[in-house]
Backbone as CSV, one residue per row, in Angstrom:
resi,resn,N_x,N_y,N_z,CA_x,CA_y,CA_z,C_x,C_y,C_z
1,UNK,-4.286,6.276,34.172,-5.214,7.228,34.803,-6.262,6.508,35.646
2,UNK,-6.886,5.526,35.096,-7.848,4.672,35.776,-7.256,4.066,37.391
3,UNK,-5.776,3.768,37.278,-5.212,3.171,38.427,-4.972,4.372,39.027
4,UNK,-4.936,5.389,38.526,-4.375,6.525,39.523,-6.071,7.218,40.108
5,UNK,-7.050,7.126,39.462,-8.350,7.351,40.066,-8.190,6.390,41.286
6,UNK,-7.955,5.303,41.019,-8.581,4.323,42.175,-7.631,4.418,43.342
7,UNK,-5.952,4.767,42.643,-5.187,5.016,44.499,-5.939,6.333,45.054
8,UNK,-6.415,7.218,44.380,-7.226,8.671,45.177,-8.176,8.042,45.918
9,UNK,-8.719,7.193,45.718,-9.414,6.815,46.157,-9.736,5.980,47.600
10,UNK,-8.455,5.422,47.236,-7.692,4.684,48.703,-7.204,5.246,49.279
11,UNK,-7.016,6.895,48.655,-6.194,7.792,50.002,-7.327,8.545,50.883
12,UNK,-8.199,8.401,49.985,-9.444,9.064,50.861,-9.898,8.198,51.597
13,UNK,-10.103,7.195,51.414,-10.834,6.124,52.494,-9.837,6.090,53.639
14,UNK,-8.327,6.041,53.525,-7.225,5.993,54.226,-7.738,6.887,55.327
15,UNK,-7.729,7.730,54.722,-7.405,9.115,55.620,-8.854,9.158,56.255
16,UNK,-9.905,9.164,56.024,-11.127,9.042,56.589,-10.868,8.162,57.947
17,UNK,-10.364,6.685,57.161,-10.609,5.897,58.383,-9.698,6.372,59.428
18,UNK,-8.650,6.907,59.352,-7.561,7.665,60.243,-8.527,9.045,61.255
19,UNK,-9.300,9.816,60.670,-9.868,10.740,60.884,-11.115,9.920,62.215
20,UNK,-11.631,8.664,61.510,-12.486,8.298,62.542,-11.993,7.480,63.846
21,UNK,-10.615,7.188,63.595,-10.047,6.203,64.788,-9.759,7.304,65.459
22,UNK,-9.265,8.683,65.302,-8.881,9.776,66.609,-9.269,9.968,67.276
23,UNK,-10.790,9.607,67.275,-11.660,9.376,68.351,-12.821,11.292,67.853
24,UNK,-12.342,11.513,66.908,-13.141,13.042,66.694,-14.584,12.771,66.155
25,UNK,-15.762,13.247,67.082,-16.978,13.185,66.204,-16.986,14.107,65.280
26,UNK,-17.645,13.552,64.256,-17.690,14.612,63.058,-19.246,14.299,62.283
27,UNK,-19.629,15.455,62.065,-21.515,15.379,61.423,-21.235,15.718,60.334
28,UNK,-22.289,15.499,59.414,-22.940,15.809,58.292,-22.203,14.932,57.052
29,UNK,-22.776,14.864,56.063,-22.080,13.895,54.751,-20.567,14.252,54.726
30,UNK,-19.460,13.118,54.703,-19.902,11.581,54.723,-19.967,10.920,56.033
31,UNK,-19.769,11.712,57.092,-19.580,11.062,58.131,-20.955,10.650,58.477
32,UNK,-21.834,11.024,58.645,-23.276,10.201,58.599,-23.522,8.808,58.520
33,UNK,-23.583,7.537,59.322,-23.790,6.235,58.915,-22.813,5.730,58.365
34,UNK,-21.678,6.318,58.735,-20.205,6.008,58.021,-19.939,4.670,59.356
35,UNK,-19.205,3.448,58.519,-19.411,2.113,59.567,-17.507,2.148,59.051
36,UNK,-16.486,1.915,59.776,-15.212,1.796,59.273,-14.985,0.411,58.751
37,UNK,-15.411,-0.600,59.267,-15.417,-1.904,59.356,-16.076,-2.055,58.003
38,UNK,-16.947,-1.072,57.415,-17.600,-1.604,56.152,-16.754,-1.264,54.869
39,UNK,-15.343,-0.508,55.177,-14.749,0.091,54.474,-13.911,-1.531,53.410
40,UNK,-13.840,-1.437,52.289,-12.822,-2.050,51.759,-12.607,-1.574,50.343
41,UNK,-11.368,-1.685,51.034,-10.047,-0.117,49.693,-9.565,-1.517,48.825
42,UNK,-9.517,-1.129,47.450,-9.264,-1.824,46.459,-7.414,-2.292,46.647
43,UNK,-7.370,-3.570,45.594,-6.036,-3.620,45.637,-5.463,-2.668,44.420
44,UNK,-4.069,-1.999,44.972,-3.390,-1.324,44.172,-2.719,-2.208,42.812
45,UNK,-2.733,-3.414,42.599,-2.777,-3.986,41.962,-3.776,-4.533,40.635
46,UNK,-4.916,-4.248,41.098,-5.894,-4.988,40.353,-6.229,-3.655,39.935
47,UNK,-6.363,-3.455,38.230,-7.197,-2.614,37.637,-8.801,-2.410,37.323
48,UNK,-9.162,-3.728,37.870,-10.913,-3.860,37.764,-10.862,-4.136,36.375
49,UNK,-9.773,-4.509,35.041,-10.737,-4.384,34.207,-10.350,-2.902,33.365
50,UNK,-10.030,-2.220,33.304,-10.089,-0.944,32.869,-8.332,-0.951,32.648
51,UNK,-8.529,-0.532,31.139,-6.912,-0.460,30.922,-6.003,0.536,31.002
52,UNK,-5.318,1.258,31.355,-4.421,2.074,31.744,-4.145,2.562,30.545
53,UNK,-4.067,4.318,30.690,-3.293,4.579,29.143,-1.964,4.553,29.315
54,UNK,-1.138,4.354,29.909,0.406,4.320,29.892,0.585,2.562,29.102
55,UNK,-0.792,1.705,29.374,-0.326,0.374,28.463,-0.512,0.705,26.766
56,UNK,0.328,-0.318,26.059,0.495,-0.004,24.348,-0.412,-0.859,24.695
57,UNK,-1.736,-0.654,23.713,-2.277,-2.324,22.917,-1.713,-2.447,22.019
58,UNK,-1.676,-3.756,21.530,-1.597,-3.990,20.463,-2.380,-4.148,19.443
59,UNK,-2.075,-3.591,18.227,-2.915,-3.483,17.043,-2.927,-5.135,16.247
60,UNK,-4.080,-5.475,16.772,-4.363,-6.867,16.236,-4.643,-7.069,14.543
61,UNK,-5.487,-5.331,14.585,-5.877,-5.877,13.003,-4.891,-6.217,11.805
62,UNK,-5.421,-6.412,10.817,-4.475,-6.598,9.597,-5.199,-6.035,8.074
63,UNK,-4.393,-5.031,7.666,-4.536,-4.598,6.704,-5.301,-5.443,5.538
64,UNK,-6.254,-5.414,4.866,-6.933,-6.543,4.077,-6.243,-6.056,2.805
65,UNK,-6.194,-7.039,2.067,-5.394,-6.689,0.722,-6.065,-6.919,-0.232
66,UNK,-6.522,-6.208,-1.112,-6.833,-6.477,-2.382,-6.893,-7.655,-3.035
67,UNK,-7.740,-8.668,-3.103,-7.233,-9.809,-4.189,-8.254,-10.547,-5.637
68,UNK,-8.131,-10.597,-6.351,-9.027,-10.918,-7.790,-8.264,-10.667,-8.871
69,UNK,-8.642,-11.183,-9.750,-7.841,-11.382,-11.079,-7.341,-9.827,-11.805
70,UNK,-8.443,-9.074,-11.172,-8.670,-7.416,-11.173,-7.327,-6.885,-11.054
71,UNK,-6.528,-7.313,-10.370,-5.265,-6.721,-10.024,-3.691,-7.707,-10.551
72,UNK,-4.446,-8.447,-11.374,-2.784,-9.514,-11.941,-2.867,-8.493,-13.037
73,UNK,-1.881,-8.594,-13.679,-1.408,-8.358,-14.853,-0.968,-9.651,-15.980
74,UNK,-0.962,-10.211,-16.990,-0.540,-10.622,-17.586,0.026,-10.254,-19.212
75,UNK,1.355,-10.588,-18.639,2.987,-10.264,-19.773,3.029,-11.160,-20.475
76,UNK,2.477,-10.947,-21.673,3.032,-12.210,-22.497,4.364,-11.612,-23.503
77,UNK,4.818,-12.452,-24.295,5.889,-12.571,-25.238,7.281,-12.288,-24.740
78,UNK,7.809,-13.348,-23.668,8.630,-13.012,-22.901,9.545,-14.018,-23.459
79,UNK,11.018,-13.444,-22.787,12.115,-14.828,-23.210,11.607,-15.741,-22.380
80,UNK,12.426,-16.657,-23.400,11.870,-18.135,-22.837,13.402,-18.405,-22.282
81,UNK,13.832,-18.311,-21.397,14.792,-19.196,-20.876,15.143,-19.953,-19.964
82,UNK,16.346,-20.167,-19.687,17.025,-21.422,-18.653,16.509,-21.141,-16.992
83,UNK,16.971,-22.037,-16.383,16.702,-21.999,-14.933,18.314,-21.010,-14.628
84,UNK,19.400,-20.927,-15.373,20.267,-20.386,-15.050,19.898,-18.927,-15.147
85,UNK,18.898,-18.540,-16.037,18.946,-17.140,-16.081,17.522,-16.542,-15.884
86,UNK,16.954,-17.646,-15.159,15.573,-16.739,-14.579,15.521,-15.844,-13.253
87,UNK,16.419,-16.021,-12.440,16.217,-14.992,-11.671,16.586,-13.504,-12.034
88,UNK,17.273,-13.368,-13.019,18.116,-12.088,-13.670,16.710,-11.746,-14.276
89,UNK,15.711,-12.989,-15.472,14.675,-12.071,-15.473,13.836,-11.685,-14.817
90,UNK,13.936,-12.413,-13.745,12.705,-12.455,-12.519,13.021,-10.482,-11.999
91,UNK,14.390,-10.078,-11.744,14.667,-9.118,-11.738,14.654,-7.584,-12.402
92,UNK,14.534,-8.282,-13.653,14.328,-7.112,-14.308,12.712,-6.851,-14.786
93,UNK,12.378,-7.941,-14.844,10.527,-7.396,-14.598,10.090,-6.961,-13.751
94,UNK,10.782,-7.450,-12.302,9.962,-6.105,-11.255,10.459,-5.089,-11.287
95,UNK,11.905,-4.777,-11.609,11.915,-3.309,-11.769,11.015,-2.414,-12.740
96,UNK,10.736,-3.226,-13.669,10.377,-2.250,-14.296,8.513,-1.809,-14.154
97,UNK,7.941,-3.004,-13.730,6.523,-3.085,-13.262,6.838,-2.496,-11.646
98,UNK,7.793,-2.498,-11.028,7.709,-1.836,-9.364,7.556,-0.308,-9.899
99,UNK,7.822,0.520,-10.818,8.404,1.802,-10.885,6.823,2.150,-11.956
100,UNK,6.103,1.284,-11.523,4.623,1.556,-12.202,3.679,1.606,-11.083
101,UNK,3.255,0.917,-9.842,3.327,0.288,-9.099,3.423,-0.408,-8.161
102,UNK,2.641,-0.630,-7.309,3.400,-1.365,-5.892,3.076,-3.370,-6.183
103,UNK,4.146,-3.530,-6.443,4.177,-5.447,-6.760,3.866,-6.051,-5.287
104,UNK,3.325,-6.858,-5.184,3.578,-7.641,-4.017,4.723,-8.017,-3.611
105,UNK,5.180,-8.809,-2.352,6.567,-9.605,-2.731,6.174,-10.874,-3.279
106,UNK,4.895,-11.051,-2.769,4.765,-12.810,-3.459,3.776,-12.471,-4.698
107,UNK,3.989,-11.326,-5.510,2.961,-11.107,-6.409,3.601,-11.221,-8.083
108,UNK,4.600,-12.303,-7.794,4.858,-12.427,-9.371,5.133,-13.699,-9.387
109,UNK,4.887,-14.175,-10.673,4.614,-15.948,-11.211,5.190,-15.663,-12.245
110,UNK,6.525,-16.551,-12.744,6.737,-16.690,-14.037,6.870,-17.962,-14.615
111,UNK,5.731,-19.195,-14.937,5.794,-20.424,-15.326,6.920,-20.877,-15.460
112,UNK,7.269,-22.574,-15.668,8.277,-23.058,-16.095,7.805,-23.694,-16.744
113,UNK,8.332,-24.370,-17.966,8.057,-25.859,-18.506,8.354,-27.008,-17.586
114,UNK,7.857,-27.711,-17.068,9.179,-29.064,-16.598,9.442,-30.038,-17.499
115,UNK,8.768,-30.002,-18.589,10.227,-30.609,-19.597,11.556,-29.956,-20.211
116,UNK,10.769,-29.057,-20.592,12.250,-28.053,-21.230,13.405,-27.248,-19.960
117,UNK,12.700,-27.047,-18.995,13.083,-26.614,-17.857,13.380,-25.139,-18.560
118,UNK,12.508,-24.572,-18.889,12.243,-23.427,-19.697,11.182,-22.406,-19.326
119,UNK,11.113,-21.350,-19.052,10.278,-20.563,-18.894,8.961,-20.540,-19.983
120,UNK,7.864,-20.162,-19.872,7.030,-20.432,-20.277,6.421,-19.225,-21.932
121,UNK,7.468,-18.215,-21.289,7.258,-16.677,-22.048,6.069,-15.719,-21.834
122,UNK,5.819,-15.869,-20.741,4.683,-15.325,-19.745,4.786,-15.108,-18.732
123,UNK,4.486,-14.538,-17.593,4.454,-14.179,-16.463,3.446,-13.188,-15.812
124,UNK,2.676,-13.570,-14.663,1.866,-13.422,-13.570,2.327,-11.911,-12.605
125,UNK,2.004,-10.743,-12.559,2.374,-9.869,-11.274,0.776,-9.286,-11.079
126,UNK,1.006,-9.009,-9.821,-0.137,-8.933,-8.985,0.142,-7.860,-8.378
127,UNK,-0.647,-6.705,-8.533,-0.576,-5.046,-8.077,-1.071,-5.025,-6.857
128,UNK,-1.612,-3.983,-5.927,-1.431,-3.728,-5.183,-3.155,-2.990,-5.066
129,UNK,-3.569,-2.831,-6.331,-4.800,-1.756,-6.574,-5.264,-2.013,-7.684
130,UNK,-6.776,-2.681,-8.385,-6.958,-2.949,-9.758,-6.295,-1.649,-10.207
131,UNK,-6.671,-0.448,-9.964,-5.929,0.972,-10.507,-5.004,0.727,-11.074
132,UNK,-4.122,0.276,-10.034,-2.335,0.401,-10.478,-2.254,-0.863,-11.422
133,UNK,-2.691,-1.747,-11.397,-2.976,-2.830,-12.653,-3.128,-2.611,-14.065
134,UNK,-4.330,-1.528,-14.027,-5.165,-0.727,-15.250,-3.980,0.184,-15.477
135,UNK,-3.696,0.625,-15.105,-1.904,1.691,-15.317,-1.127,0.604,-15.835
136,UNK,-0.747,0.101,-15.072,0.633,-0.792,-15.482,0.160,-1.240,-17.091
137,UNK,-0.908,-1.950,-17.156,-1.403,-2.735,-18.546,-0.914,-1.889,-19.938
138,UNK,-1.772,-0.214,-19.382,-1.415,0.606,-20.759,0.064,1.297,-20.765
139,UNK,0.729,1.183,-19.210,1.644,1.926,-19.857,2.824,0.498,-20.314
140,UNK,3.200,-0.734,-19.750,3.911,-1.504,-20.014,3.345,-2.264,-21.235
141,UNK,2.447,-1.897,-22.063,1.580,-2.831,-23.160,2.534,-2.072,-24.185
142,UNK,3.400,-2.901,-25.016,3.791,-2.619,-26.476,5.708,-2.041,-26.096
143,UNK,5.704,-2.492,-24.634,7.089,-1.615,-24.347,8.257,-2.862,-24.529
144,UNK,9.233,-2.776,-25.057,10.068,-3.134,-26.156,11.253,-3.713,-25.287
145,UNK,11.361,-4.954,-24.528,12.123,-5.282,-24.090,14.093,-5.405,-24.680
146,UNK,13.555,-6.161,-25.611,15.280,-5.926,-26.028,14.302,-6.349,-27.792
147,UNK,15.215,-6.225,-28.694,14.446,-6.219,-30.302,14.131,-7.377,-30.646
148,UNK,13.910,-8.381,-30.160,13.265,-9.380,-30.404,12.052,-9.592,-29.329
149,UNK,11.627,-8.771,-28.156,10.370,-9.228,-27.670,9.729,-8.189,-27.159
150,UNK,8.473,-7.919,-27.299,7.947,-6.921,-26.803,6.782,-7.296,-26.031
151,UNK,6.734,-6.429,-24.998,5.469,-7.015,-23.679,3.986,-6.506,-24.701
152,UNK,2.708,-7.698,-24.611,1.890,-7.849,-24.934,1.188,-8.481,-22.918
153,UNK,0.443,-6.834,-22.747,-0.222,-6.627,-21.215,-1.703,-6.957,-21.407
154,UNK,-2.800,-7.679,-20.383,-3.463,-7.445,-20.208,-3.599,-8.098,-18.994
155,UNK,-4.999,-8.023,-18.426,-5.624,-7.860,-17.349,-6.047,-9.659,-17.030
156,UNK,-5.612,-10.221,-15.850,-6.058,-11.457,-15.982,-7.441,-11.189,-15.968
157,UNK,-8.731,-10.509,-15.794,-9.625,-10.750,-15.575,-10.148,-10.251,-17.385
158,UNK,-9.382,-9.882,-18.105,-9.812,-9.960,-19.028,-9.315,-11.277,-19.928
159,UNK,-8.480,-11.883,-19.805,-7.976,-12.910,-19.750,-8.938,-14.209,-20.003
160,UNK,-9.454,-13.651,-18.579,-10.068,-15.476,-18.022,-11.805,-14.792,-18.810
161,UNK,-12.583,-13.622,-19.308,-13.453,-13.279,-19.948,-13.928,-14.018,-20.968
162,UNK,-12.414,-13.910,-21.976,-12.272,-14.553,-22.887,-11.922,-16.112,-23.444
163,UNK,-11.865,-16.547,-22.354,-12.051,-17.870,-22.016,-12.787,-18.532,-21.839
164,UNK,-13.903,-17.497,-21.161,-15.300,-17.915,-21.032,-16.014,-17.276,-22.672
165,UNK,-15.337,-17.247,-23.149,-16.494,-17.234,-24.396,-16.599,-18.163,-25.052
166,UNK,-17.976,-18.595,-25.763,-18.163,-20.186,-26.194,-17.575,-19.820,-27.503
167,UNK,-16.501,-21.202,-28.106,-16.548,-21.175,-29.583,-17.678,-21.218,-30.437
168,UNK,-18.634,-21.723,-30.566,-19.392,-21.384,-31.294,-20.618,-20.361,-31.003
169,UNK,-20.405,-19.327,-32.642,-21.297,-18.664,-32.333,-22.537,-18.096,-31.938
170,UNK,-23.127,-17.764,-31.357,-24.873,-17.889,-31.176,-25.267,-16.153,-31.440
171,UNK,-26.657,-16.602,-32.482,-26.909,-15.490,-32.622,-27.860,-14.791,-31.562
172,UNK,-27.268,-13.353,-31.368,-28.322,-12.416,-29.874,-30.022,-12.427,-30.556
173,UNK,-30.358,-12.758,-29.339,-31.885,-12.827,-29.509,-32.279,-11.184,-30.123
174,UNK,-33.513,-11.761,-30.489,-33.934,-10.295,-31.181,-35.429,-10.133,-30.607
175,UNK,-35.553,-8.862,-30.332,-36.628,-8.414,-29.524,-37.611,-7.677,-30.409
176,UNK,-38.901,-8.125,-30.206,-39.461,-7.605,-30.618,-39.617,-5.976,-30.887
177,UNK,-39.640,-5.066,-31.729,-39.965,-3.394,-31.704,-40.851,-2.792,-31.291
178,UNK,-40.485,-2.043,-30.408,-41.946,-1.201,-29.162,-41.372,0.050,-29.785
179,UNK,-42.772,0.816,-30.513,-42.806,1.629,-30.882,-42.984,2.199,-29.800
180,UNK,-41.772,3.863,-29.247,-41.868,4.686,-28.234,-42.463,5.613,-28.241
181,UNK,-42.943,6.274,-27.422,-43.887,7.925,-27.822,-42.559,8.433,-28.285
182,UNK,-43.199,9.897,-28.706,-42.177,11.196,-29.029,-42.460,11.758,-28.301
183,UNK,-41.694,12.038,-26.940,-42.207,13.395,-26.045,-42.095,14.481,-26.454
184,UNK,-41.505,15.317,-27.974,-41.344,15.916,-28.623,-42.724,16.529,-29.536
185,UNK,-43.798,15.468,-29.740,-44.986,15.191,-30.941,-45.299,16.947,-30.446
186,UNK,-46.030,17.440,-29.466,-46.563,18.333,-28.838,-45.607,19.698,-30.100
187,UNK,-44.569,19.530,-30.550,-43.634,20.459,-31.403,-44.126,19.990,-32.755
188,UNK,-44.807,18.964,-32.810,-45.003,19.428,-34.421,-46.630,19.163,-34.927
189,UNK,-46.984,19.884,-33.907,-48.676,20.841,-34.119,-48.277,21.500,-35.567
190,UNK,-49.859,21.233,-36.102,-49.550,22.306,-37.478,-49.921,23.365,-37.150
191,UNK,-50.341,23.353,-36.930,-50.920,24.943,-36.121,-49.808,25.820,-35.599
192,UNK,-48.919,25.304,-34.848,-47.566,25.695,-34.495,-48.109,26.376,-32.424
193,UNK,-49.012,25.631,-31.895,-49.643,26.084,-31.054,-48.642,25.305,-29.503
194,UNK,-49.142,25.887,-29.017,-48.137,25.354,-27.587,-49.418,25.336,-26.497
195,UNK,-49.287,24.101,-25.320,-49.682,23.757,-24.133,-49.418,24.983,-22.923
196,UNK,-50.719,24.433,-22.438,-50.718,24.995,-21.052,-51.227,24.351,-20.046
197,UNK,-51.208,24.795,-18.942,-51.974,23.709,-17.263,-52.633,24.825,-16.704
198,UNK,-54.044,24.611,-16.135,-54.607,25.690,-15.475,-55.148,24.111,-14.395
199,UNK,-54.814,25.020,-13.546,-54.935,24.363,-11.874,-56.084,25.090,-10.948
200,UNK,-57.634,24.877,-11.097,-58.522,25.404,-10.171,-58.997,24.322,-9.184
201,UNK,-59.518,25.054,-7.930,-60.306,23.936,-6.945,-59.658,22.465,-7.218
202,UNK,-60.190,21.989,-7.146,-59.554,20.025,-7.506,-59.121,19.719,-8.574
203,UNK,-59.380,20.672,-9.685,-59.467,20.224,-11.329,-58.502,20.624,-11.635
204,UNK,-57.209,19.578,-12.637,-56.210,20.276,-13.291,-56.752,19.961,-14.833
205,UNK,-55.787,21.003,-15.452,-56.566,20.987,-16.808,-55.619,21.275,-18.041
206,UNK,-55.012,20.439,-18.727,-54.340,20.894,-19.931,-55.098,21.046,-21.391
207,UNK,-54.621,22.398,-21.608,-55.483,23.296,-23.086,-54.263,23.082,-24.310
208,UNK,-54.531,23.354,-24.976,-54.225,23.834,-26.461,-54.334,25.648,-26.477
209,UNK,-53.384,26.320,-27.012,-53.531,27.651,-26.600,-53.937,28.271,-28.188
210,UNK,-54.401,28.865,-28.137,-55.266,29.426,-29.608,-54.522,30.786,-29.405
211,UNK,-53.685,31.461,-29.987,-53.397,32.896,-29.752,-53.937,34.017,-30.914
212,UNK,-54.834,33.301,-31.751,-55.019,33.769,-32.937,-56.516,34.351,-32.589
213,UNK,-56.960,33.209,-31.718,-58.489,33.561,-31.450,-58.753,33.815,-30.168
214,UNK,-57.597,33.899,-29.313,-58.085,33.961,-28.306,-58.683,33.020,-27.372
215,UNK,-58.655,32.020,-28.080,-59.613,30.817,-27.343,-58.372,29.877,-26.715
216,UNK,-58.985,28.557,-26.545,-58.441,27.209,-25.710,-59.191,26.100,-26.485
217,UNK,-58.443,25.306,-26.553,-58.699,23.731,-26.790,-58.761,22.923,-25.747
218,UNK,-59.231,21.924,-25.184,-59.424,21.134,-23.845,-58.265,19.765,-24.477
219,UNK,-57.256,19.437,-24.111,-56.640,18.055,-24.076,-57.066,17.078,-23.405
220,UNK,-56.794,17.298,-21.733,-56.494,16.402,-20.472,-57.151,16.817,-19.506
221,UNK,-57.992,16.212,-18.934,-58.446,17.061,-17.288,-58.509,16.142,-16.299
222,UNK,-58.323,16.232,-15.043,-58.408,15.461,-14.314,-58.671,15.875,-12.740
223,UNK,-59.585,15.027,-12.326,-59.440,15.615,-10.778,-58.959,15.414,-9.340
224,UNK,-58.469,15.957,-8.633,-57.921,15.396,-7.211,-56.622,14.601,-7.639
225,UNK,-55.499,15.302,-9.004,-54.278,14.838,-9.013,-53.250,15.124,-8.176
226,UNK,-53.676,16.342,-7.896,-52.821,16.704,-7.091,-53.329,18.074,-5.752
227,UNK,-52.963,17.623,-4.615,-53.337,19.145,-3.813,-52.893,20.434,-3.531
228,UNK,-51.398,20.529,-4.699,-51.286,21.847,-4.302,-50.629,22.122,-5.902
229,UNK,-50.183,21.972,-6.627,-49.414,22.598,-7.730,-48.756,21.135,-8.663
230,UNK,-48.999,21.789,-10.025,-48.091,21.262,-11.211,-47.058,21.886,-11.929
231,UNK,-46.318,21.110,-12.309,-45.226,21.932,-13.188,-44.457,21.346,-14.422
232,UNK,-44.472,22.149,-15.194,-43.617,21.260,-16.776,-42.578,20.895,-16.362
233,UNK,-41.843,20.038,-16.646,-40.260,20.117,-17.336,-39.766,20.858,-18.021
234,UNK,-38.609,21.060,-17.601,-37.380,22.036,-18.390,-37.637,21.899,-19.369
235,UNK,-37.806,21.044,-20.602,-37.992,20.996,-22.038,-39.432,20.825,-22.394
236,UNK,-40.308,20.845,-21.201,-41.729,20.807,-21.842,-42.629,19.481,-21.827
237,UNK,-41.589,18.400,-21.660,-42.269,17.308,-22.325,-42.830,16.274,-21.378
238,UNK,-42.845,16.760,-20.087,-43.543,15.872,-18.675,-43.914,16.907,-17.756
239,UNK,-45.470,16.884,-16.939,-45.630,17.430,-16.232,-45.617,17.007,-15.002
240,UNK,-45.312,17.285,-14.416,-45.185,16.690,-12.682,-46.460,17.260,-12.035
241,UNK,-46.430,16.226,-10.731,-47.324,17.068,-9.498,-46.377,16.542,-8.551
242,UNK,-47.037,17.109,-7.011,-45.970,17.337,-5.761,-45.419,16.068,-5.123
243,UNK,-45.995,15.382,-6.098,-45.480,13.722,-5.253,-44.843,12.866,-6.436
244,UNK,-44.266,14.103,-7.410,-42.886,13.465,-7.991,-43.655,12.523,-8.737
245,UNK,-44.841,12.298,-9.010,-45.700,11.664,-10.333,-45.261,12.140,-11.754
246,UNK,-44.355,11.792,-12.769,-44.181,12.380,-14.348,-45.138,11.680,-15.095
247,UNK,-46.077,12.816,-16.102,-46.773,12.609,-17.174,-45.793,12.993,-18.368
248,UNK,-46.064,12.334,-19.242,-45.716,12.381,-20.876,-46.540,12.975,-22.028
249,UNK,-46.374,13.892,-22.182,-47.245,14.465,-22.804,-47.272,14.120,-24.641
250,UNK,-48.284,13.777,-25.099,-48.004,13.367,-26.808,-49.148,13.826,-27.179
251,UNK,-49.062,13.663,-28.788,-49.803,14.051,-29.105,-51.002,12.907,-29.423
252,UNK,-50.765,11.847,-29.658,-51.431,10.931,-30.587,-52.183,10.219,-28.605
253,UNK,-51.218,10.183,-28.199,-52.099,9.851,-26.709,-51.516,10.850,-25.684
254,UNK,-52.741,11.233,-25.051,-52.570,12.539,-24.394,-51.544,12.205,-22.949
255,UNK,-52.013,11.891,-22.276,-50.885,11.350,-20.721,-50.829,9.728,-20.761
256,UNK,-49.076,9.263,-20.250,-48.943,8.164,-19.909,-48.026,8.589,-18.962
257,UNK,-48.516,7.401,-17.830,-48.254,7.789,-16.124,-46.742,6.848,-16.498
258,UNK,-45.938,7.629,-15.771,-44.197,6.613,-15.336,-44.249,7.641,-14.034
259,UNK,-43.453,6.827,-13.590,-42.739,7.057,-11.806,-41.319,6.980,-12.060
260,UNK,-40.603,7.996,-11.410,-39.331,8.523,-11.531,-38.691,8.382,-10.088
C-alpha cells in the first residue's frame, strides 16, 4: 500500500508536469509558484523505508520456556538396567508421563552408572508448566510399574529443599509474649452496656450508653480527627474516620491508632 501511495503520487506529478509543458496557463492552487524543474518523482523502486503489507516479516521472537527445578519431576524406584534395554525404558516413561503432560523433547534424564553401565533407578523429566509437574507428581506418585517397582514422584525443587536442610538440629528461636488487646473486651462490660460516637463541630466523642438511666458515660474525645464523619466496623471493634485511620477500641485502654 505504501508503494502504491507513492506511484499515485508519481502519476500526479506526471501528469501535472504534462499539463504544464502544453503550454496551458492555469491559476489557482497548485498551479501557483509551481517550478517543473523543481519537480522530483520518487524511484518506483525505493520504499523510503516503509514496509509494504504484501511483505511476510518474519517472526523473530521465540517463545520463552519455562525453566527451574519447579517443573522437573523426579521418579525414583526405577529398574535398574542394561544399556541394552534403556531405550525401551526411556520409552515407556514418556508415554506414560506424555499422557499427563507436555515432556520436553530434551526434557528427560535417566542417569547411568559408568561402572555398572547400569541405570541409576531414577530419572529426570521436565514439564512444560510447574502445573503440569504438580499433576504429574500426584497422579504418577505410587503408580505401579510392573510388581516389583513402583514410582516414588516428587518435585525437584522439593528435592533440592531438602537438601538444604542442615543435619543438625537447631532449636527455633523463641520470642518473647506480647500480650494483644481483645478488640472484643468492649462485650464483656458488666453492665452489659454498648458504645456509641457522637460527632459535633470539631469534637468526636465516644460514650458508654446507660439505657437504664438514661444517661452517658464519657470514654474518648478528641478534636479535629476528622472533618466530616466516623464509622464502626462491621463487628464493632474499630472505628474509622475518612482517611481510612482504624481505632481499636478496648476496654482496659481506650484507642490504639494502626493504619490499614
Amino acid at each position: 500500500r505504501a508503494r502504491a501511495r507513492l506511484a499515485s503520487i508519481a502519476t500526479r506529478a506526471q501528469s501535472t508536469s504534462a499539463a504544464m509543458m502544453d503550454g496551458v496557463e492555469r491559476s489557482g492552487w497548485p498551479w501557483d509558484g509551481f517550478n517543473i524543474d523543481e519537480v522530483q518523482l520518487p524511484d518506483e523502486n525505493d520504499d523510503y523505508g516503509i514496509p509494504s503489507d504484501d511483505e511476510v516479516e518474519e517472526d523473530v521472537s521465540q517463545i520463552q520456556r519455562d525453566t527451574g527445578f519447579s517443573c522437573v519431576v523426579v521418579v525414583d524406584n526405577l529398574p535398574q538396567v542394561g544399556m541394552e534395554k534403556y531405550e525401551k525404558l526411556s520409552k515407556v516413561l514418556r508415554k506414560i508421563f506424555s499422557q499427563i503432560g507436555d515432556v520436553h523433547d530434551d526434557g528427560f534424564y535417566m542417569p547411568v552408572d559408568e561402572a555398572s553401565k547400569k541405570t541409576k533407578g531414577f530419572a529426570f523429566i521436565e514439564f512444560a508448566t510447574p502445573d503440569q509437574a504438580k499433576i504429574a507428581r500426584q497422579q504418577a506418585d505410587g503408580y505401579k510399574l510392573d510388581k516389583n517397582h513402583t514410582f516414588k514422584c516428587n518435585l525437584l525443587k522439593e528435592v533440592e529443599d531438602l537438601s538444604a536442610t542442615p543435619d543438625q538440629y537447631k532449636d527455633p528461636e523463641v520470642k518473647d509474649f506480647v500480650r494483644k488487646d481483645n478488640l472484643y473486651s468492649y462485650m464483656l462490660d458488666v453492665r452489659g452496656r454498648d458504645q456509641f460516637a457522637v460527632r459535633y463541630q470539631d469534637m468526636t466523642e465516644i460514650h458508654w450508653n446507660e439505657p437504664k438511666t438514661g444517661t452517658s458515660e464519657g470514654v474518648y474525645n478528641r478534636s479535629f480527627w476528622t472533618e466530616s464523619y466516623v464509622q464502626w466496623s462491621p463487628c464493632g471493634t474499630m472505628l474509622g474516620n475518612k482517611t481510612f485511620a482504624l481505632y481499636k477500641i478496648t476496654l482496659l485502654q481506650n484507642f490504639h491508632k494502626t493504619f490499614v
